[in-house]
Every structure is written in C-alpha cells, then in structure tokens.
C-alpha positions in Angstrom: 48.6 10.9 26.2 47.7 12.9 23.5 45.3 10.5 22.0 43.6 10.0 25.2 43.0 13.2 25.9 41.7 13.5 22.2 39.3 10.9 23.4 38.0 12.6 26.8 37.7 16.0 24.7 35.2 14.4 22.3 33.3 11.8 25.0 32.3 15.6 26.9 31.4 16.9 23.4 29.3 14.1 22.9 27.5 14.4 26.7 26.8 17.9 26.0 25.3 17.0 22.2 23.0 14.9 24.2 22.5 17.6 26.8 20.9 20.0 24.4 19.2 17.8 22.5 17.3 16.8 25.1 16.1 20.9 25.6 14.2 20.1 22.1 12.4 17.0 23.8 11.5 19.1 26.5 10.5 22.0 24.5 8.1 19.9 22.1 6.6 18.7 25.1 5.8 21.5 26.9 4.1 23.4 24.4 3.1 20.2 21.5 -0.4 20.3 23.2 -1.1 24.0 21.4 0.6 24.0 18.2 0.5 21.4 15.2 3.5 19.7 14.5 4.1 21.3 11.2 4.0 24.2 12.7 6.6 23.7 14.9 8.8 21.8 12.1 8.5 25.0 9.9 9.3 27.3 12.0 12.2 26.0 13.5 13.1 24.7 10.0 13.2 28.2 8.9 15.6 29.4 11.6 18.0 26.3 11.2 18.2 26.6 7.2 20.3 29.9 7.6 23.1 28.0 9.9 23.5 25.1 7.0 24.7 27.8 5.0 27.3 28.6 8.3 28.0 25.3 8.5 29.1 25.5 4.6 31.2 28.9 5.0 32.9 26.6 8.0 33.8 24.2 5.8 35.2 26.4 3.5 32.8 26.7 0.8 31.2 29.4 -0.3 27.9 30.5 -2.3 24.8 28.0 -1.9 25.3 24.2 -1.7 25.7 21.8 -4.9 24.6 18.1 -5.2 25.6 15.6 -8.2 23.6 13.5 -6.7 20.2 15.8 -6.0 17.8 12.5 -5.6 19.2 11.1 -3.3 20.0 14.1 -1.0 15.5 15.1 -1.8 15.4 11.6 -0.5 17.3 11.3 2.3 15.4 15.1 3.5 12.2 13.1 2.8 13.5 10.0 5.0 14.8 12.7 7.9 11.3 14.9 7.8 9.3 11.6 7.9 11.7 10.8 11.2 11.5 13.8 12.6 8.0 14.3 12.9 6.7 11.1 13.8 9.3 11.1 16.3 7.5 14.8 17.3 3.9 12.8 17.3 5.5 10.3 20.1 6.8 12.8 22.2 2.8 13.9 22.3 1.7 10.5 23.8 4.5 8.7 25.4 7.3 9.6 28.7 10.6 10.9 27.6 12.2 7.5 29.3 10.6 5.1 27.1 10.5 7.2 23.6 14.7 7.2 24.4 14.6 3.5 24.8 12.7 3.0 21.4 15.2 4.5 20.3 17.9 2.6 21.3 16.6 0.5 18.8 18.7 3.0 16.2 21.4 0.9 15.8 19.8 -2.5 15.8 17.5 -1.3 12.3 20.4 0.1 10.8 22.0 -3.3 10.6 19.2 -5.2 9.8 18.4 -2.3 6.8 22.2 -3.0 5.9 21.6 -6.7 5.1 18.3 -6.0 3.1 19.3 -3.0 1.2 22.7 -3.3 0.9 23.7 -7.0 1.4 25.9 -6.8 3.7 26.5 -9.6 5.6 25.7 -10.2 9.3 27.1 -13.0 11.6 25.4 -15.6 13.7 26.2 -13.6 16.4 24.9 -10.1 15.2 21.9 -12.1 14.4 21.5 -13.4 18.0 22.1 -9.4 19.1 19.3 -8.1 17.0 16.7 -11.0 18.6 17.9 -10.3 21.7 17.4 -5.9 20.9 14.2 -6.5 19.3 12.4 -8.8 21.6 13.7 -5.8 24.3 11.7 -3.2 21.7 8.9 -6.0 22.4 8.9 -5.3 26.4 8.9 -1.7 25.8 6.2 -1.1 23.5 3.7 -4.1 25.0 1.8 -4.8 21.7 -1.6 -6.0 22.5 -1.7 -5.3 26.2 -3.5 -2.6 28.4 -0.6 -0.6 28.3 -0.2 -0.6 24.5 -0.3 3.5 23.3 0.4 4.4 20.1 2.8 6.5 20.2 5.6 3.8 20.5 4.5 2.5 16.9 4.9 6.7 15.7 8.7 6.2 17.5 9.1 3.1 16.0 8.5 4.3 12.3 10.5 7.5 13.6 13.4 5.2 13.9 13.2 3.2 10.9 13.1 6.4 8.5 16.2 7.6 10.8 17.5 4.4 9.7 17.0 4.7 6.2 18.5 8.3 6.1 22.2 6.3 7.9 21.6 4.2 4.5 21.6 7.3 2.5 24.0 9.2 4.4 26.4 6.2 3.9 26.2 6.8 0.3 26.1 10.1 -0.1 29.2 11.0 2.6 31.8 10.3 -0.2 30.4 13.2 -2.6 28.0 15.4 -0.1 29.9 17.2 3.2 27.8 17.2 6.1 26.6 20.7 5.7 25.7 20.0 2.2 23.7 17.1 3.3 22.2 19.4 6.6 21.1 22.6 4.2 19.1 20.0 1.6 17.1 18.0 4.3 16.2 21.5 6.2 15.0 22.6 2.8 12.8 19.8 2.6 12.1 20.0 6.2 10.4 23.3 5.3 9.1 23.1 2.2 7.6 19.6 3.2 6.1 21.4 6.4 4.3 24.0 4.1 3.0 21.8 1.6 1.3 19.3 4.0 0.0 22.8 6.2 -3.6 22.2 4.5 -4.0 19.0 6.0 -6.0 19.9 9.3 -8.3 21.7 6.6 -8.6 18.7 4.9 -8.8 15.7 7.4 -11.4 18.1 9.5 -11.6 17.6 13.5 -11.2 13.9 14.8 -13.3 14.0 18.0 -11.1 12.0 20.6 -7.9 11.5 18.8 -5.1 10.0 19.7 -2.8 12.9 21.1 0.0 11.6 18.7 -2.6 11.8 15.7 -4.2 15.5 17.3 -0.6 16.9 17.4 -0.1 16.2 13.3 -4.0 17.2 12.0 -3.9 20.7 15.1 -5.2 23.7 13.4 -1.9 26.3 12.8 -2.4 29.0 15.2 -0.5 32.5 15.3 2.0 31.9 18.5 2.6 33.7 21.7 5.7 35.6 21.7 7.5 33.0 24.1 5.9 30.2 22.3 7.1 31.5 19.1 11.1 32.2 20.5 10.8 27.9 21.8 9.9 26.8 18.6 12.5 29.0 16.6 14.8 28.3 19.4 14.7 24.7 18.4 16.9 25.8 15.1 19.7 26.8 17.0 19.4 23.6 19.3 19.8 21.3 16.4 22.8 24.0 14.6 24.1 23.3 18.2 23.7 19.8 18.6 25.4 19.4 14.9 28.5 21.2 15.8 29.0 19.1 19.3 28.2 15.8 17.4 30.5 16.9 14.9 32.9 18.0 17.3 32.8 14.9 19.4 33.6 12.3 16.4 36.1 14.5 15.0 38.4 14.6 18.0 37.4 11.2 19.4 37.6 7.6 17.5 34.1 6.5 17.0 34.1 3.2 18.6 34.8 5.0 21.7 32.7 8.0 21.5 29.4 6.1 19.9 28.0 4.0 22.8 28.7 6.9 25.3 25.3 8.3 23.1 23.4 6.2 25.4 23.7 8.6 28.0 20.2 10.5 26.4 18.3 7.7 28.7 19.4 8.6 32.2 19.1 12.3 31.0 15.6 12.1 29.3 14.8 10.0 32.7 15.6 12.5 34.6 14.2 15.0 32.8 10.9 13.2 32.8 10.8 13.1 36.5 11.4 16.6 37.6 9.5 18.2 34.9 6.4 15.7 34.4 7.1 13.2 37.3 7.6 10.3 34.7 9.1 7.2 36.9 9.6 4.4 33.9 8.5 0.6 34.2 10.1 -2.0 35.3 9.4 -3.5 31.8 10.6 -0.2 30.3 14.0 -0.4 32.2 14.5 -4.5 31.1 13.8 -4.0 27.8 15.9 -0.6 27.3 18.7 -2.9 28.9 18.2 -5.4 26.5 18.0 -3.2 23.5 21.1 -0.9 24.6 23.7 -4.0 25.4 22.6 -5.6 22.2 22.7 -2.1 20.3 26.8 -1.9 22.1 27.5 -5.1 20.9 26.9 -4.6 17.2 28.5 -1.6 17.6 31.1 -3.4 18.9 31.1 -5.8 16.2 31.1 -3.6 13.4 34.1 -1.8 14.5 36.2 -5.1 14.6 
C-alpha cells in the first residue's frame, strides 16, 4: 500500500512538472514576437542561476559547485543552450500540439544516440520501434510538402542536442549531483546568451525571415515592466519544474512515472486552442501516436 501510494504521489508530481512547464511554452509565445531569443535566455538565465545554488544548499552542500570533470559539464551546458533555444525558435513558427509531438521523438534519439556513441546494443525489436517513431516524426513534420515550415527542423535539432545532453548526463550522474550539473549549464546558458548578443549587429536585418530565424537575429530591446517579470519569471518556472521532476522520480519508480510525461500533448493541445485556437492535423495526431507508442515501448524495453 505503501509503495502504491509512493507511486500516485510522484505520477501527480510529474502532471504538475508538466503543468508548469507548459506556462514557459505559453509565455515564449505570447511575447517571442518582440524580444530576441537571447534575450529572453539571459534574462531568465540570470534569475534561475541563483536557485542552482538553492538546489545545492538542498542537497546539502555548501559554498559554489565543484566539477572533476569541468569538460564535460561546459559541454553538456553547450548541448542544453543549443536545445533550449532552438527549441525557443520553434515555438516562433509552429502550434504548441505539434512542437510536443516532435518531441515525443525524445526518447526514440536517445536510443538511437546510445547505439552510436555508446555501443549499446539495441534489439530487432527496438529497431522496428524506432522506424515505426521516426516515420511518425515523418507525418508530422511533412518534408517537402506545402505544409513543410521550418520550425519542425529547429525542434528537431532542439531534440537531438536534448539528446546528446541525456548522453552526458548519463555520464556525469555518477560524479556530478543534479544541482551541480543544473548551476553549470545555467552558467553557460548565460554567458552563452551574452556572447552571441552581437549577432543581430552582425547578421544585419533579413527582410522576410523566417519567424523562427527573426526570433534568434531580433534586435535586444529594453522590456516593458510585465514583459520583463514573464521573461525572469521563466527562472522560477524551470527551478519549479526541477524540484517536481525531481520530486516525481524520487518517490515514484521510473518505469511507472516516465510515460505518464506524455501528458504535455493533451495539455499543450489544449493550451493551443483556448489561447491561439490551434486545432492539430489529422496527420499531426497519427504521427504523434505513432511516435508516443513507439517512444512507450522502448521505454518499456529498456526497463526489462
């Protein structure tokens, strides 16, 4: 009974992780089509960096986090800035029900990463899953049709990078704590976010670009004060979604918790709808059924 109810606890911790995430989608959204993505990432880098350093009092730590392994923590903040906005450049161009269906994709590159990188081996069956997942990927996106934008290709590369960083993380769990791990890829986040600030400067004006593309290479302008409370309010989103997630797999077992992640669609659809009256494709629906059972069943596979 115990156990159970150890399993209930986390599955809610886990719906509300999902719940507030979903405030940042919004939140990019609504105001992504006056403010450069940079912009946004620095800011609300700057008010997140503060709560890693929470995170690592939580934990028991104290002072400023240590790495013996420095690289690959740089590298995996690289990986997770690299997801992060490109991720931010598809929410510019594409409906919240179809970017969450890219996404479902997650799991799918993770394995497929884990075979090339790592050499881990993959049955016939995982194989037959991935196909299955990708050619779902396949009816979302539409490559080469009317309906092609490119904003799936930004979410695309927004989950591969996500994928890379689970590579990293995998390697870096048994030294790094999670906090550890969270304060180093904010740091990057932000210095990352300043360094590349000169690029509008640069690149100049692009008459007619792509929103995805005008939402990178936007001008930094100084924010309204409401504007500016959204964008830092984005910090404490992700310092909440981190203690939920956390939350959620520390009082649940994972094989039951992870797929209940998949509830982000029907939320991000309905969010869609009432806010921007987004109704997804039949296409979109198939192939985010396609790419979530086969996503389920390598979860289910790898927990066997």
């Amino acid at each position: 009974m115990t156990k159970m109810s150890s399993n209930v606890k986390g599955i809610i911790f886990l719906i509300l992780a999902a719940l507030v995430i979903s405030i940042q989608n919004i939140a990019v959204k609504w105001i992504g089509s006056d403010y450069s993505a940079l912009e946004i990432v620095a800011i609300r880098s700057m008010v997140a960096l503060p709560f890693t350093l929470l995170f690592y009092r939580y934990e028991g730590q104290r002072g400023v986090p240590t790495t013996q392994q420095p690289r690959l923590e740089y590298l995996r903040g690289v990986f997770l800035f690299l997801s992060y906005t490109t991720f931010m450049m598809g929410l510019a161009a594409l409906p919240l029900a179809e970017i969450e269906a890219i996404r479902f994709s997650g799991p799918l590159m993770i394995t497929l990463l884990s075979v090339v990188i790592l050499g881990e081996t993959v049955g016939l069956r995982r194989w037959l899953a991935l196909v299955v997942g990708f050619i779902g990927v396949l009816l979302i996106v539409r490559p080469g049709s009317a309906n092609f934008n490119l904003g799936s290709v930004f979410i695309l590369i927004s989950v591969l990078f996500y994928a890379l960083t689970a590579i990293l993380t995998r390697k870096l769990q048994t030294s790094d704590s999670s906090a550890t791990m969270a304060y180093f890829s904010s740091l990057v986040y932000l210095v990352a976010a300043f360094v590349l600030a000169p690029l509008p400067v640069i690149v100049g004006e692009i008459p007619d670009a792509h929103p995805s593309i005008a939402f990178l290479i936007r001008t930094w302008s100084m924010p309204t004060l409401i504007d500016l409370v959204i964008m830092a309010g984005l910090g404490l989103v992700w310092a909440g979604w981190m203690y939920l997630i956390s939350r959620a797999y520390s009082l649940a077992e994972a094989s039951v918790a992870a797929p209940f992640e998949y509830i982000s669609l029907p939320i991000n659809i309905l969010w869609g709808f009432l806010i921007w009256g987004e109704v997804p494709t039949w296409l979109t629906i198939g192939g985010a059924v396609l790419t979530l059972a086969s996503g389920m069943y390598v979860l289910y596979r790898e927990r066997k």
